[in-house]
C-alpha positions as CSV (number, residue, x, y, z in Angstrom):
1,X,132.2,-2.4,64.5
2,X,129.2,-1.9,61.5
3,X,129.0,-5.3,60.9
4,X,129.3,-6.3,65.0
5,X,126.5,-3.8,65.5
6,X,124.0,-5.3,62.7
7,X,125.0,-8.8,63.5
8,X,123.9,-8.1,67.0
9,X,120.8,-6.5,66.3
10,X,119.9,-9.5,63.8
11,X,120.2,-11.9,66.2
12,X,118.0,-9.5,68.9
13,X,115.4,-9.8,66.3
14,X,115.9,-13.4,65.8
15,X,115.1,-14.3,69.6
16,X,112.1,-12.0,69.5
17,X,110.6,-13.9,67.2
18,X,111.2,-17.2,68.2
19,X,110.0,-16.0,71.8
20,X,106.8,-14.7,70.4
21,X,106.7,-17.7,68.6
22,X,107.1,-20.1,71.9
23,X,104.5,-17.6,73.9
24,X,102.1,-18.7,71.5
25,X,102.0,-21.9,73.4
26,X,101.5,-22.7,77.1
27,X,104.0,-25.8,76.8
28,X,106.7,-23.2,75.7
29,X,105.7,-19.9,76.7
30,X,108.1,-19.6,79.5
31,X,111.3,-20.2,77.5
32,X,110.1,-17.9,74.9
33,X,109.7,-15.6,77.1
34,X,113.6,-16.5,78.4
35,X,114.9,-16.3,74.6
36,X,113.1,-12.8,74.0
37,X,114.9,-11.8,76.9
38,X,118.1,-13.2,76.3
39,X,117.4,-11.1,73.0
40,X,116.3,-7.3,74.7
41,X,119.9,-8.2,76.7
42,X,121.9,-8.3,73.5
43,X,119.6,-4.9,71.8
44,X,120.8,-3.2,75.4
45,X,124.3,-4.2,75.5
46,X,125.2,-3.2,71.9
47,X,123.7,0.1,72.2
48,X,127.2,1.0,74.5
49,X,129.0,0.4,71.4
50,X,127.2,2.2,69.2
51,X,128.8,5.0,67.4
52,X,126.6,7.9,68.1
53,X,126.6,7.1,71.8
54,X,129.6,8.3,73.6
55,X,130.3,10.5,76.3
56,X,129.9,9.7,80.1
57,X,126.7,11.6,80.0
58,X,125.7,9.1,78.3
59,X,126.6,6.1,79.1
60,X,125.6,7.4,82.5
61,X,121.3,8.4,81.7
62,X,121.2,4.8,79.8
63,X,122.7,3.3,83.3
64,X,120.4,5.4,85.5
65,X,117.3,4.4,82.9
66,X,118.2,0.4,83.2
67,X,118.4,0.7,86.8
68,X,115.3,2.4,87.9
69,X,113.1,0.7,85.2
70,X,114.5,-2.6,85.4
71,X,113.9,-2.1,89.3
72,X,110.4,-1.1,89.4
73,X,109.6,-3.9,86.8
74,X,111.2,-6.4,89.2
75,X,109.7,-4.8,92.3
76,X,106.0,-5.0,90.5
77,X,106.6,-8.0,89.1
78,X,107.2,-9.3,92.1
79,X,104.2,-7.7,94.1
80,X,101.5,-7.7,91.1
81,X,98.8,-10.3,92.2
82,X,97.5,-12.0,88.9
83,X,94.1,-10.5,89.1
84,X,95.8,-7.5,89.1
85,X,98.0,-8.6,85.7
86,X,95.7,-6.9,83.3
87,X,96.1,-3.6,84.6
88,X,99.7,-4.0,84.5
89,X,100.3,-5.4,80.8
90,X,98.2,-2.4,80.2
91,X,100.4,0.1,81.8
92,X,103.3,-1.7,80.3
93,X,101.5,-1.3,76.5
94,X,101.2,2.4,77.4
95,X,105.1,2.4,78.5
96,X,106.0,1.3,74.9
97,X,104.0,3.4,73.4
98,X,104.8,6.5,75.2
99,X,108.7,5.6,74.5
100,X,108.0,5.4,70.8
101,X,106.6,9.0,71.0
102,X,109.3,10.4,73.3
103,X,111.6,8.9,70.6
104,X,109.5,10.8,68.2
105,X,109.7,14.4,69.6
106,X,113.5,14.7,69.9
107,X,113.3,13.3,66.4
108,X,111.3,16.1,65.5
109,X,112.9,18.5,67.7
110,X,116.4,18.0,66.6
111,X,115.2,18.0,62.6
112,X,116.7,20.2,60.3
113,X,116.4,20.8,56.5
114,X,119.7,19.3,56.3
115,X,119.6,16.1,58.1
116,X,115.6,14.9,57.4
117,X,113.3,14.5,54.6
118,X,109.9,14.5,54.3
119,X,109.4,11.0,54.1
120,X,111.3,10.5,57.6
121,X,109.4,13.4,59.2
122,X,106.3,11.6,58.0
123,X,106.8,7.8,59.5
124,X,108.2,10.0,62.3
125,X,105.2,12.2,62.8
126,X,102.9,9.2,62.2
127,X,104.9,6.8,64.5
128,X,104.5,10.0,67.5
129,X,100.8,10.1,66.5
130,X,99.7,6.0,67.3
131,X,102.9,6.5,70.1
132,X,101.1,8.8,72.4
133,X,97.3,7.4,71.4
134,X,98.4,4.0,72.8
135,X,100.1,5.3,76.1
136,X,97.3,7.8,76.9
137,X,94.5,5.5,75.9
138,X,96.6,2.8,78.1
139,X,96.8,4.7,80.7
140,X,92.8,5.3,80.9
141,X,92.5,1.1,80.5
142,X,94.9,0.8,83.8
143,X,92.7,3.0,85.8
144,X,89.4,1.5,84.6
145,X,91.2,-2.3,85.6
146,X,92.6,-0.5,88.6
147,X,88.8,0.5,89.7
148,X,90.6,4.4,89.9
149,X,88.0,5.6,86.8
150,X,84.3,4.9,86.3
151,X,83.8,2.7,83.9
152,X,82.3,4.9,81.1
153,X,82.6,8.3,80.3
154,X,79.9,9.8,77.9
155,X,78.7,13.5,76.7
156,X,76.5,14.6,74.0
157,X,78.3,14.7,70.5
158,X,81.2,13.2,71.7
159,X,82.0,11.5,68.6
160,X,81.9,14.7,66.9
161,X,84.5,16.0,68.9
162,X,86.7,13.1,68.8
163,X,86.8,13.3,64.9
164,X,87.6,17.0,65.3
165,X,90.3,16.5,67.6
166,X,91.6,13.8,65.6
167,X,91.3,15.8,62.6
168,X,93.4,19.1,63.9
169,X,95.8,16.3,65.1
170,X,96.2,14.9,61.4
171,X,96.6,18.6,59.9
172,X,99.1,19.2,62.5
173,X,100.9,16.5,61.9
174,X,101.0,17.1,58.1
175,X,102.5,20.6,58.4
176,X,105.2,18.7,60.4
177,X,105.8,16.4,58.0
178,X,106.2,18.9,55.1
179,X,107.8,21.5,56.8
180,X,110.9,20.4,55.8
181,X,112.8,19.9,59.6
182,X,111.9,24.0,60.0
183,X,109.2,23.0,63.0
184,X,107.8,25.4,65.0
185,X,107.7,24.6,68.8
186,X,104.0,25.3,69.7
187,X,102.8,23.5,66.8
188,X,104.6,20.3,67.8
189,X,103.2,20.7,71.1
190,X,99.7,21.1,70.2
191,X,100.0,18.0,67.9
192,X,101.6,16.0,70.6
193,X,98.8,17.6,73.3
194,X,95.9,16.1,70.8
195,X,97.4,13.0,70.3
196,X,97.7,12.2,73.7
197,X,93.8,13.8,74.2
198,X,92.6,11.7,71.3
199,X,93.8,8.7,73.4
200,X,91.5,9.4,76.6
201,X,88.8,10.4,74.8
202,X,88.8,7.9,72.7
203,X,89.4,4.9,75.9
204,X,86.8,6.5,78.3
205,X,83.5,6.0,76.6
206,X,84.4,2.1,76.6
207,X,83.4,0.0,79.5
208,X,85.6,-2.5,81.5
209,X,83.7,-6.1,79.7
210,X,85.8,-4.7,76.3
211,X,89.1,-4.3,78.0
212,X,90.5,-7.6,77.1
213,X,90.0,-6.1,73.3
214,X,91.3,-2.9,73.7
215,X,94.7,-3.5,75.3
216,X,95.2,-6.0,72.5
217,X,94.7,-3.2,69.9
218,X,96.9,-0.8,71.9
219,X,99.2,-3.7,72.2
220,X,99.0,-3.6,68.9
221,X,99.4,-0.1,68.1
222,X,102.3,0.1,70.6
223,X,104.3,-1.9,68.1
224,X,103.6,-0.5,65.1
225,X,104.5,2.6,67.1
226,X,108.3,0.9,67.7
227,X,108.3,-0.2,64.4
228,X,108.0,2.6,62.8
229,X,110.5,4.0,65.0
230,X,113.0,1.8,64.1
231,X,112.5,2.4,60.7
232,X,113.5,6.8,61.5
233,X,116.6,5.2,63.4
234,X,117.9,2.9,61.2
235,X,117.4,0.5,63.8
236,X,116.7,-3.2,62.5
237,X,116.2,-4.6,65.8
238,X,113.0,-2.1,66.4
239,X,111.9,-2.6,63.0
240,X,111.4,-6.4,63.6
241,X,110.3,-6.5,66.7
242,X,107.8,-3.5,66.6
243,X,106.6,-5.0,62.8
244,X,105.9,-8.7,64.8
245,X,104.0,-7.2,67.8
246,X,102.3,-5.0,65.9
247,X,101.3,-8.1,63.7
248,X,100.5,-10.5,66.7
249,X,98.0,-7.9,68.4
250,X,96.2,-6.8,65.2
251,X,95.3,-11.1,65.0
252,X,94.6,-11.5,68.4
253,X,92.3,-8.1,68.5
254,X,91.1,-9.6,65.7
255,X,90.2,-13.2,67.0
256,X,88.7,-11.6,70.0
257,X,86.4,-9.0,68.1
258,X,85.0,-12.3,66.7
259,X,85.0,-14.0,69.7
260,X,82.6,-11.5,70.7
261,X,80.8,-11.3,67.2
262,X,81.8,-7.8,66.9
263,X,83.5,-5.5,64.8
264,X,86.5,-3.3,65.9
265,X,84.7,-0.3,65.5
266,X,81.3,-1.9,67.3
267,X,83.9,-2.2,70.3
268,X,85.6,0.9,70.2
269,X,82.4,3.2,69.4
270,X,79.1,1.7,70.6
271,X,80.0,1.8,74.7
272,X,79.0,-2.1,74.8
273,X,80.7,-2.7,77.9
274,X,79.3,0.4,79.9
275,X,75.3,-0.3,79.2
276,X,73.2,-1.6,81.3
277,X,72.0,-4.3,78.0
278,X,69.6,-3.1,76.3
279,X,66.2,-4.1,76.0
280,X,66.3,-7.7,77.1
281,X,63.4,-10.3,76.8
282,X,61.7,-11.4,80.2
283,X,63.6,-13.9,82.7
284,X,61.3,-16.8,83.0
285,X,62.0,-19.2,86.2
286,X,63.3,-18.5,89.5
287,X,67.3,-18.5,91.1
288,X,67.5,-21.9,92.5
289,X,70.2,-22.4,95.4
290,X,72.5,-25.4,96.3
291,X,75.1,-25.4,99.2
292,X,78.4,-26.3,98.8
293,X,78.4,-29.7,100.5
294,X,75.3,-31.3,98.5
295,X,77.1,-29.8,95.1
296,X,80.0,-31.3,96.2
297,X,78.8,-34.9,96.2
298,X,77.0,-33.9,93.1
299,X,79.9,-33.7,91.5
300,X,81.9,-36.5,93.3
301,X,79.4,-39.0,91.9
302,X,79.5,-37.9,88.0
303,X,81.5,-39.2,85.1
304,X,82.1,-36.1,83.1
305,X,81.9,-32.5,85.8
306,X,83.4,-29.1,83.0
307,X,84.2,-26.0,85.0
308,X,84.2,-23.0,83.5
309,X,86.2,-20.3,85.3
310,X,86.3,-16.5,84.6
311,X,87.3,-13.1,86.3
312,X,85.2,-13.9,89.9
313,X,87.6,-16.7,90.0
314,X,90.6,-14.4,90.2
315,X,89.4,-12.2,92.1
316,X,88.7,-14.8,94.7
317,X,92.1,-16.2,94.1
318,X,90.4,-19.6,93.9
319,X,92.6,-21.3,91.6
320,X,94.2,-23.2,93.9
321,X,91.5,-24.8,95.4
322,X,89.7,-25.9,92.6
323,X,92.6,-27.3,91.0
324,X,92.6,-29.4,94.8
325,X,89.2,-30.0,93.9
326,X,89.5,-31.1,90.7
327,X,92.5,-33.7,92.0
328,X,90.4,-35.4,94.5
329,X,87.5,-35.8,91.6
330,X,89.9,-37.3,89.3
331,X,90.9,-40.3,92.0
332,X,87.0,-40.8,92.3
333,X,86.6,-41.4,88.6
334,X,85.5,-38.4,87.2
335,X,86.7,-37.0,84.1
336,X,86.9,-33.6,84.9
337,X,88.0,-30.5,82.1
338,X,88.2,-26.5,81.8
339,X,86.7,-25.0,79.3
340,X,88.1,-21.6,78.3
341,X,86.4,-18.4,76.4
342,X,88.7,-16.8,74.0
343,X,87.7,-13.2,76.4
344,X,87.3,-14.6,79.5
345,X,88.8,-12.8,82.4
346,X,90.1,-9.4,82.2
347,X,93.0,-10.2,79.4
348,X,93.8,-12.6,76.6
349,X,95.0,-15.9,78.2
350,X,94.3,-14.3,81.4
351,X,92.3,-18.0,82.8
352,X,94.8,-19.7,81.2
353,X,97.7,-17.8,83.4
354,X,96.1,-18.5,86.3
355,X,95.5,-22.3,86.0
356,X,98.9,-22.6,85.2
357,X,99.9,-20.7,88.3
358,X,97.8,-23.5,90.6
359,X,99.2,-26.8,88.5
360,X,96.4,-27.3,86.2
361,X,98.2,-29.6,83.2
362,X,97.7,-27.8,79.6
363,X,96.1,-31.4,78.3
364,X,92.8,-30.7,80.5
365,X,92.6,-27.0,79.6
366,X,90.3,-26.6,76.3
367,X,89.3,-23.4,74.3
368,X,85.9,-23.1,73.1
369,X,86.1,-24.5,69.7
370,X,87.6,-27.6,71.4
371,X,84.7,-28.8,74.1
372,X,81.3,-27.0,73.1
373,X,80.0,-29.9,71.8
374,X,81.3,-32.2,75.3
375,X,78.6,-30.3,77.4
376,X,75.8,-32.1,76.7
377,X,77.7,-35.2,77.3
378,X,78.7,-33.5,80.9
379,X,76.9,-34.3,84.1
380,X,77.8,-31.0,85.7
381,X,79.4,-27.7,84.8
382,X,80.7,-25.4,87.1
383,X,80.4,-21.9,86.1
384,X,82.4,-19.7,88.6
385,X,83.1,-16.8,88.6
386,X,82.0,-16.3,84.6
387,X,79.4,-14.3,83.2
388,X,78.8,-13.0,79.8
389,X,80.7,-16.0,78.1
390,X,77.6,-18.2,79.6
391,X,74.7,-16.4,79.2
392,X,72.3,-18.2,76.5
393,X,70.7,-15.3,75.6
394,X,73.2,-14.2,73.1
395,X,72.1,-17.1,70.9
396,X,68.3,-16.7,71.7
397,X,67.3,-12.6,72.1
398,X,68.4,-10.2,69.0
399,X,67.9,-7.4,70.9
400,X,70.6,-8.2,73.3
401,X,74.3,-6.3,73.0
402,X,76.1,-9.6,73.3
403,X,73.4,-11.3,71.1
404,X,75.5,-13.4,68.2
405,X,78.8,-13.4,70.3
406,X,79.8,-17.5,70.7
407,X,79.3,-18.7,74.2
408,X,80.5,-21.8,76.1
409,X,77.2,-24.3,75.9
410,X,77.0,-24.7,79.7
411,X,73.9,-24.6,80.0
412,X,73.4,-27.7,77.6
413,X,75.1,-29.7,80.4
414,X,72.6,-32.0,82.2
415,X,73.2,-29.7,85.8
416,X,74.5,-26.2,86.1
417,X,76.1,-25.2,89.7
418,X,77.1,-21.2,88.7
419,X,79.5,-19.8,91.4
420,X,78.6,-16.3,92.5
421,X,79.1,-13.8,95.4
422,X,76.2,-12.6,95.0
423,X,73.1,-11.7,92.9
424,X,73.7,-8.7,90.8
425,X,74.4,-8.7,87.5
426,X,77.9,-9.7,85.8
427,X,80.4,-7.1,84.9
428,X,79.0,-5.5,81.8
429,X,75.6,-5.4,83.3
430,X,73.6,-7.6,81.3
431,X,71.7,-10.4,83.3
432,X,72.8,-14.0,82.6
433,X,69.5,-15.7,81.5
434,X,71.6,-19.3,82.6
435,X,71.0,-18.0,86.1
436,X,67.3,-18.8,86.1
437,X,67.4,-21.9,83.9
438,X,65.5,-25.2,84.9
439,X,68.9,-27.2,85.2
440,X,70.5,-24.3,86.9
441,X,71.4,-24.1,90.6
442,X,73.3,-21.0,92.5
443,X,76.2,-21.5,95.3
444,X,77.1,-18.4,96.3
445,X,79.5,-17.2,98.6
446,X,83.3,-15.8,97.9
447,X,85.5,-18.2,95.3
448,X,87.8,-19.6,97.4
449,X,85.7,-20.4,100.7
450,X,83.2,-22.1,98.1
451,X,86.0,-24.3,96.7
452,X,87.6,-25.1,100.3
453,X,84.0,-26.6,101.0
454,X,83.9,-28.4,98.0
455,X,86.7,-29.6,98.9
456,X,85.7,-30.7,102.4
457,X,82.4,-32.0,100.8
458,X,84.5,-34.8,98.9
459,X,87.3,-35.4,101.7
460,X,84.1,-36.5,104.2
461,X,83.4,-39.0,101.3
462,X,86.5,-41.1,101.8
């Protein structure tokens, strides 16, 4: 039954990889995500015939646990809109994460001199720690996305007391780990108290235009969480699978702090995302407006039209109607593309979701890298519902807090049309400088009522 048991986790572990492997794709990103699957339903089944589960009591929590979270996934999954998806794979992160240090606190609860050594207690102590800073930290991302919590949260010497709590946290959790299984109650609580403090005050100073970043790194530190979990269990299925998300959200927080020409720490400490920009240089040029019919033959007469799409986008639910849009300028002619910003939207890959949700085919769907250099070549691009990942003056003003971070070259097209609601200022608060360019012109009005007249605008062509 051993050798059933380990076989059965192996081949769990197996399918998580290859899934994670296939999500890395948008051609195979659904069946990955039907082998992972197909893997967490082999993990859950051989856990009935593991040796230290028996009892009814048992069997009958794990029951109870599969069927109310597997029905609230199902029933949220169901109901979720996709502009609401970032808050959710946030909450989700948090989920993991605050499994990992449930896991670790009857681990540390049920130690004993006899049955524990100090190197268990300290990959279980340390797994407890990043556990419960990913779920509370998490949980302060969902309500930012969720528009519950104001976007930043800021005192005087708040730093200072972040390092102190984290520091008590840390001394706490080294008298656990030496203590040799003899663990007193109302230290474990404090250090589990902390932990979970350290995690919202360490999430609140950061604004909502660095989410994307920090649910990757929670993402990330949710699975080293599991993984070092597994590792206290003996479990090899956790091991893997914690080691390989752990692994695939450090690279991806990674590829999106440079994305954004930042460091980790720049994100995590200088409350980017929650200021108002900086001292900016002055906006030469006025906001020139074009309605949505005289745009749309604009477009319906060029060779080459780009859109760019971003959060406004989703939030409008547009998707749909551009993608209509984009069909009728393809039987004119026109050579139409998406260009995508590695942090565009509220989540990794969260534009790229969405286009796939209205049709759009993967081999007109380009990253950054892939069609900087096609704007100047482009007769119009369509900026809607994008900001930040526009705004020229990250290349041109030093002084600005997004200044360095790589943009799409929009603005190099021969004619802008930027889709707006309205005329504030984007998300993180900085103004977009492409706004009052020369070759620049604003339709405003809600996503998908602009698209529908675009639409229309082309239809009355014939």
């Amino acid at each position: 039954m051993s050798m059933i048991i380990n076989l059965a986790y192996f081949a769990a572990a197996v399918l998580f990889i290859v899934g994670l492997k296939q999500m890395s794709s948008p051609t195979t990103a659904r069946p990955g995500i039907i082998w992972a699957g197909v893997g967490m339903v082999i993990a859950t089944l051989v856990t009935f015939v593991h040796p230290e589960i028996s009892g009814g009591v048992n069997y009958t929590l794990i029951i109870l646990g599969i069927v109310i979270g597997g029905g609230l996934a199902w029933w949220s999954g169901k109901k979720v809109a996709m502009t609401d998806m970032p808050q959710m794979i946030a909450l989700y992160n948090g989920m993991g994460g605050g499994a990992a240090a449930g896991i670790g606190a009857i681990y540390l609860l049920q130690a004993t001199p006899e049955t524990v050594s100090n190197t268990g207690l300290a990959i279980a102590v340390t797994g407890s720690l990043i556990g419960s800073v990913a779920f509370s930290g998490s949980l302060v991302a969902y309500a930012k996305l969720q528009g519950l919590m104001k976007k930043t949260f800021t005192f005087g010497g708040q730093q200072v007391v972040n390092i102190a709590i984290f520091a008590i946290t840390v001394i706490l959790g080294f008298m656990l780990a030496t203590g040799g299984g003899e663990i007193g109650s109302a230290t474990l609580l404090l250090f589990f108290v902390l932990s979970l403090a350290f995690g919202v005050l360490m999430t609140l100073p950061i604004g909502g235009a660095d989410m994307p970043v920090v649910i990757s790194l929670y993402n990330a530190l949710t699975g080293l969480a599991v993984g070092l979990k597994g590792i206290v269990l003996d479990n090899p299925a956790l091991m893997i699978a914690g080691i390989v998300v752990g692994a695939a959200g450090t690279l991806l927080t990674q590829l999106m702090a440079k994305a954004m020409n930042r460091p980790i720490s720049n994100i995590l400490f200088s409350q980017f995302g929650g200021s108002s920009g900086g001292a900016e240089e002055t906006i030469e040029g006025t906001m020139k407006e074009i309605q949505a019919n005289d745009a749309g033959i604009m477009m319906a007469y060029a060779e080459k039209v780009i859109i760019v799409p971003g959060y406004g986008m989703a939030v409008a639910q547009a998707q749909h109607k551009i993608w209509e849009f984009t069909q009728l300028l393809q039987k004119r002619g026109v050579d139409v593309k998406f260009a995508i910003h590695p942090v565009a939207g509220r989540m990794p890959g969260h534009m790229n979701v969405l286009l796939a949700e209205a049709g759009v085919p993967y081999d007109i769907i380009f990253d950054l890298d892939e069609i900087n250099e096609e704007f100047k070549t482009a007769d119009v691009a369509m900026v809607i519902g994008a900001n930040d990942v526009v705004n020229p003056v990250a290349r041109t003003n030093p002084d600005s807090p997004i200044y360095g971070m790589p943009i799409l070259n929009a603005d190099q097209a021969q004619n802008v049309i930027c889709v707006k609601r309205g005329k504030g200022s984007g998300f993180s608060g900085i103004e977009n400088h492409l706004f009052y360019a020369d070759n620049n012109q604003m339709l405003y009005g809600d996503g998908q009522k602009v698209a529908a007249e675009l639409v229309a605008s082309v239809k009355a062509l014939g």
